[in-house]
ZATI-559058 format. One line per field, with one value per residue (C-alpha): residue in one letter; x, y, z. Coordinates in pm, 1 decimal. Layout:
% residues N
resn = c(a	...) .
east = c(X	...) .
north = c(Y	...) .
up = c(Z	...) .
//
This chain:
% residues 303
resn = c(x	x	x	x	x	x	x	x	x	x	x	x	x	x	x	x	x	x	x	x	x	x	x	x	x	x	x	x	x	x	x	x	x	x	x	x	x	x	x	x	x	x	x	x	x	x	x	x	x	x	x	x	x	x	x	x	x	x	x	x	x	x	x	x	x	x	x	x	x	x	x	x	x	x	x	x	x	x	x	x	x	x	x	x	x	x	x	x	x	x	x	x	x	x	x	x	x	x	x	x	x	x	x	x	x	x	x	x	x	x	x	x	x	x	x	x	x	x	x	x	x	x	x	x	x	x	x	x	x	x	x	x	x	x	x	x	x	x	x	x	x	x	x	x	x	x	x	x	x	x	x	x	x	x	x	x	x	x	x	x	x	x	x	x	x	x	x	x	x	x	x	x	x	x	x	x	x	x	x	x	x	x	x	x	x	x	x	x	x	x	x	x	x	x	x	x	x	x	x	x	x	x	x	x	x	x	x	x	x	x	x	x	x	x	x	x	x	x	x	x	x	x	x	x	x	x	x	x	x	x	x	x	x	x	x	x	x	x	x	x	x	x	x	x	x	x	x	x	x	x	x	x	x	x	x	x	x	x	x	x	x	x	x	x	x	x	x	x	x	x	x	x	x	x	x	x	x	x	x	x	x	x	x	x	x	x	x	x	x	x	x	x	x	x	x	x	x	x	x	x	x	x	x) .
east = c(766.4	590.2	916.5	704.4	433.6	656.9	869.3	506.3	332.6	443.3	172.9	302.9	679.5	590.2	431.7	757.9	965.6	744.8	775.5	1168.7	1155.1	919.4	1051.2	1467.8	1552.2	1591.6	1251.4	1298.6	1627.4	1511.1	1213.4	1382.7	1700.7	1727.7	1929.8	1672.0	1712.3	1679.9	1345.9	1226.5	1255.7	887.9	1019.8	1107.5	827.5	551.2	575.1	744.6	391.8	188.5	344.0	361.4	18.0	-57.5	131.2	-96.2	-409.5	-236.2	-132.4	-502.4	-665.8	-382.4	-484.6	-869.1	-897.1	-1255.5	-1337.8	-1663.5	-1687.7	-1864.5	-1633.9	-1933.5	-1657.5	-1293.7	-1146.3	-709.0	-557.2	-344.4	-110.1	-318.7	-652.1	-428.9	-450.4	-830.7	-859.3	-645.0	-873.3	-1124.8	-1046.8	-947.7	-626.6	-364.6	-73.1	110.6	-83.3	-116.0	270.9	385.4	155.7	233.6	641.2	531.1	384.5	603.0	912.1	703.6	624.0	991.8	1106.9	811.4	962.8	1259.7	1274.2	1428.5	1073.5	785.3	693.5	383.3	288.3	26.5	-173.2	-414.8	-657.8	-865.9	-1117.7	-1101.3	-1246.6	-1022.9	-736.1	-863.2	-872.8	-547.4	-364.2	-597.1	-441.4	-70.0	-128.5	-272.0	-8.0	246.6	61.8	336.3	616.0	652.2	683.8	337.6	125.1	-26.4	-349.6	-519.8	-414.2	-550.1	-889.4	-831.6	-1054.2	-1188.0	-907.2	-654.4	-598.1	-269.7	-157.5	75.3	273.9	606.5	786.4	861.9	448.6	385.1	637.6	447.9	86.3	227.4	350.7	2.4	-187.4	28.1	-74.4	-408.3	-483.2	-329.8	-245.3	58.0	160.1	461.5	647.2	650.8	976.6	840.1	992.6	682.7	403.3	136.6	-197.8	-142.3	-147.8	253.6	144.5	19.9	306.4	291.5	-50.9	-38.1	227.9	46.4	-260.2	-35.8	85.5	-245.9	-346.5	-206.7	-360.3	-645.0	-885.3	-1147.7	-1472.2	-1500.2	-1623.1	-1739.9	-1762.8	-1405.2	-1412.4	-1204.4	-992.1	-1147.9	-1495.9	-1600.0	-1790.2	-1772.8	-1540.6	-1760.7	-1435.9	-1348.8	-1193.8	-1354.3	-1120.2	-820.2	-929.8	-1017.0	-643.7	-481.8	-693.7	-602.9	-266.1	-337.6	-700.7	-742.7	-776.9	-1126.1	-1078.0	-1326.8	-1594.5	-1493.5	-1496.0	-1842.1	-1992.7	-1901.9	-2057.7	-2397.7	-2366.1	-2410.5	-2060.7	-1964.9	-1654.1	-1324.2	-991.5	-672.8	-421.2	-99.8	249.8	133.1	-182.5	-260.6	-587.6	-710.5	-709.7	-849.2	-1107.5	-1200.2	-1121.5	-1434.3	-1680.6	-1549.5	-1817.7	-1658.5	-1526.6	-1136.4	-859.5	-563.6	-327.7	66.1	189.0	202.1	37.8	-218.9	-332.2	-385.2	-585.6	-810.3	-826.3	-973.9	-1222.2	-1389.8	-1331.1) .
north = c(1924.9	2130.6	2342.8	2677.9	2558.6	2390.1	2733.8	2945.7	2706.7	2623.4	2320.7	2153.0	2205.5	2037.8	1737.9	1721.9	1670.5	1431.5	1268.4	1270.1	1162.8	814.6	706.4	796.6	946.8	1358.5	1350.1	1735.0	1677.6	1421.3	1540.4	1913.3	1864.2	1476.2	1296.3	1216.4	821.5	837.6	975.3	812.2	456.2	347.1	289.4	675.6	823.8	645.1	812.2	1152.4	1209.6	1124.9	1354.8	1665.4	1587.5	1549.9	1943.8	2063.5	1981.4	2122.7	2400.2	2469.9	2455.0	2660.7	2944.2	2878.8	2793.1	2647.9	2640.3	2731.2	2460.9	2132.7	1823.7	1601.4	1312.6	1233.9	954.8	908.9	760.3	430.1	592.9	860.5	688.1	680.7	1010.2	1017.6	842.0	1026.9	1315.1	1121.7	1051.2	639.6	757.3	1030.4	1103.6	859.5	579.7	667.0	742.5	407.0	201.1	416.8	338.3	-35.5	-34.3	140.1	-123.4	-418.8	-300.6	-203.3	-577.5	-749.1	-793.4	-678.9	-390.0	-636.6	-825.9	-596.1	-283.8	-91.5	76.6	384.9	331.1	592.8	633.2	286.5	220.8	-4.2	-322.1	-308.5	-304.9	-577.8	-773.8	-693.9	-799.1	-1062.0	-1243.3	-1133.9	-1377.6	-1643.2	-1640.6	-1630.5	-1815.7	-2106.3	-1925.1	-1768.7	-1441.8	-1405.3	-1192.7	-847.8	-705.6	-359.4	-167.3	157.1	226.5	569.7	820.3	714.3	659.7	642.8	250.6	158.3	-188.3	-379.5	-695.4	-889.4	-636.1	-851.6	-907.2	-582.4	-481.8	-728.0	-565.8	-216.2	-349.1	-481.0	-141.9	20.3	-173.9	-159.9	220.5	365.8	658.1	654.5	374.1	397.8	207.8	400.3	436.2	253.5	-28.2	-174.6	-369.9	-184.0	-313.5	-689.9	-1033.8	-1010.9	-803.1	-1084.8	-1184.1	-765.6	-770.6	-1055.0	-896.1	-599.1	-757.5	-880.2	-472.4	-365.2	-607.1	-315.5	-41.1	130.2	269.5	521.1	592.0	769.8	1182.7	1159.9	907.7	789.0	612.4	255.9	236.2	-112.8	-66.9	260.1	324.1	451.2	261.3	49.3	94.6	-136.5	-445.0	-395.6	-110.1	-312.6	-601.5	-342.5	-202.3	-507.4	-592.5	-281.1	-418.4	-674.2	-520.6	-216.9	132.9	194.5	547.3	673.2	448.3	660.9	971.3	903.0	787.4	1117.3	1327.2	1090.4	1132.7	1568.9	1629.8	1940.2	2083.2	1860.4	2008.7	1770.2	1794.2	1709.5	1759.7	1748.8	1801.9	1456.6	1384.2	1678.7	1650.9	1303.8	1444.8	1670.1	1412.6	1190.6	1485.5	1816.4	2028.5	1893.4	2257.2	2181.4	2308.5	2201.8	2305.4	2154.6	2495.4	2828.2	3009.5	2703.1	2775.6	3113.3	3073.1	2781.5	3072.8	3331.2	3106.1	2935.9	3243.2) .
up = c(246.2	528.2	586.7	640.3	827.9	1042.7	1093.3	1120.8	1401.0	1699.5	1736.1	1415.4	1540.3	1837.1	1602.8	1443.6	1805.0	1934.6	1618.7	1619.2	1966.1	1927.4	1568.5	1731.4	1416.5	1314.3	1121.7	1076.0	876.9	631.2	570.0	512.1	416.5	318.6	137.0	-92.0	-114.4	269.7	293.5	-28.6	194.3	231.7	612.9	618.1	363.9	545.9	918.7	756.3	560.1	820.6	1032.2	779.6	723.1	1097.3	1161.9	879.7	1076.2	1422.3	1227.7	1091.6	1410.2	1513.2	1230.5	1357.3	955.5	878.0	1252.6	1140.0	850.1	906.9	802.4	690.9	676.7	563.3	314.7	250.5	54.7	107.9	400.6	434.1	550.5	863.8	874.5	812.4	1135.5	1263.1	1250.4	1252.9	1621.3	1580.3	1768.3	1913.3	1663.6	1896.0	1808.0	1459.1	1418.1	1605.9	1375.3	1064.1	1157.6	1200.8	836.2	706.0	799.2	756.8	407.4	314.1	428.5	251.9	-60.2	-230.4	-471.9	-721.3	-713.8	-667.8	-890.1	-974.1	-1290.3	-1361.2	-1643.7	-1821.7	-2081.7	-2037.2	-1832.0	-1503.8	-1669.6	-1957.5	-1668.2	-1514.0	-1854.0	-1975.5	-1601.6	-1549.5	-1922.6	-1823.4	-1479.9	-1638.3	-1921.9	-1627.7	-1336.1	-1395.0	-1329.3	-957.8	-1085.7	-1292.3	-1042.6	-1134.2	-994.1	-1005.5	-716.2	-691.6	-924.4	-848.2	-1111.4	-1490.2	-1704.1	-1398.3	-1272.1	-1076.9	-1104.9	-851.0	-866.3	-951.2	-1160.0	-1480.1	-1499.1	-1447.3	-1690.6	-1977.5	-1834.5	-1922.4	-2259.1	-2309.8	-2241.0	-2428.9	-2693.5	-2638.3	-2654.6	-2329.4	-2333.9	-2080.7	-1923.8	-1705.2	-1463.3	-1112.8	-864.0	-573.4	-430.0	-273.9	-457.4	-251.7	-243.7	-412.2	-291.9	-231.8	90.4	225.3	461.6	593.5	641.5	876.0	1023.7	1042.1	1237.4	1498.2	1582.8	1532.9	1802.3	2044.1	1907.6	2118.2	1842.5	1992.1	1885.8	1525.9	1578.1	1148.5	928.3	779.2	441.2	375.0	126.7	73.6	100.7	-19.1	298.0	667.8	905.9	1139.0	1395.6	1671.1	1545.0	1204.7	1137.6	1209.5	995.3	714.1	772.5	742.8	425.3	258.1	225.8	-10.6	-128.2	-456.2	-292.3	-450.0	-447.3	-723.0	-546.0	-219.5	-363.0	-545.6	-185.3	-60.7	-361.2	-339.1	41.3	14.7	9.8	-244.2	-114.4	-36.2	80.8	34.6	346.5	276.7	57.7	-336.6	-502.1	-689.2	-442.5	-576.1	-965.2	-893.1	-737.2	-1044.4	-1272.0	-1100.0	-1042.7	-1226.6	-1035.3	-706.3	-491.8	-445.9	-223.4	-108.3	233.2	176.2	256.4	434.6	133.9	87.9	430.3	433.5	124.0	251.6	513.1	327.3	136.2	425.2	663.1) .
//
């Protein structure tokens, strides 16, 4: 995960010191060498993909790629709309990595892996998600493990739900039987995005109270509106929502299109942003930089 560009630009090995040095742990090891179970800890994964994603963009501006190119604005992701205001000049990487650590710990100790789950589910459409978790609550809201909510709407046919893991065991049992055509229980020990956030996200406003957010160069999208940041104290109370709010990711991505946008170019390890993005508009232009050979051909298309 960002191994070459790390060894190819200086700017993104520095990223990767400074990183080391603030979070006291060899975030170049994980991240490159592992264990695996080390850097799949949501305390671990959340501040090592901010800062590979954070070395990409150093490592860009580095290259000079799309110096030319107007960024009309810039959405993420869950984790990675820190990043988006990252760029979008919110914060330094210092601020964004020490609040990005903070989340990332007061997520992991939230609730235990024994309790929470999430669950991908394909082939119906959002309302029919919200239907069929809606009737596995309410058949569970006696018990005090009942709760499943949509998490992520993130394209058509793509819905991510979030919430005690034996309800969102019986909502994937449900879909299944109602047409899906996957539905599968996903390896994350954190119910992202559901009311069992609700003890981080206060947690979370109390850290965010510290964080000095600057003014916004281009308009960032929320995760949990669908539209430009307002910034300020706004942006923190939309952060701390997000925690217990649905990513609305199609919505975002939709705004964007209706808003001029044409081209989009997904920064980070993996690809998945970007088949969403076709998936919601299929004439959408798409590229992707995770890599040294992803950069240089980013490079040669927007040169």
């Amino acid at each position: 995960m960002g191994k070459d560009i790390y060894e190819n630009f200086k700017s993104a090995r520095l990223v990767f010191e400074e990183a080391s040095d603030s979070l006291h742990i060899d975030l170049k090891r994980i991240v490159f060498e592992g264990p695996e179970d080390e850097l799949n800890r949501t305390a671990i994964t959340q501040p090592a993909v901010f800062t590979v994603s954070a070395a990409i963009l150093y490592a860009m501006r580095e290259a000079g790629v799309g110096s030319d190119v107007k960024v009309a604005s810039t959405a993420g992701h869950s984790l990675g709309e820190y990043t988006s205001l990252f760029y979008g000049g919110a914060f330094d990487f210092q601020g964004g990595l020490s609040i990005v650590g903070k989340r990332g710990k007061i997520m992991e100790e939230a609730v235990s892996e024994e309790e929470g789950g999430m669950a991908a589910i394909l082939g119906l459409d959002r309302d029919d998600v919200d239907k069929l978790v809606s009737e596995v609550f309410e058949a569970n809201e006696q018990k005090e493990n009942g709760l499943v909510v949509a998490a992520n709407y993130n394209a058509p046919g793509q819905v991510v739900i979030s919430g005690h893991r034996g309800a969102v065991a019986a909502a994937v049992e449900l879909a299944t039987e109602r047409g899906a055509k996957k539905a599968v229980i996903l390896k994350v020990g954190v119910p992202s995005h559901s009311p069992l956030m609700k003890g981080a996200s206060e947690i979370l406003a109390e850290e965010l109270k510290d964080l000095e957010l600057g003014n916004l160069d281009l308009p960032v999208i929320s995760n949990v509106t669908a539209h430009p940041h307002p910034g300020g104290g706004e942006t923190k109370d939309l952060l701390v929502k997000q925690l217990v709010s649905p990513v609305r990711w199609e919505e975002s991505v939709k705004y964007m299109i209706d808003d001029g946008i044409t081209d989009f170019i997904e920064i980070g390890p993996g690809r998945v942003l970007s088949g969403l993005v076709k998936r919601i508009d299929r004439k959408a232009g798409i590229s992707s930089v995770g890599d040294l050979y992803s950069l240089k051909e980013v490079e040669k298309k927007y040169q």
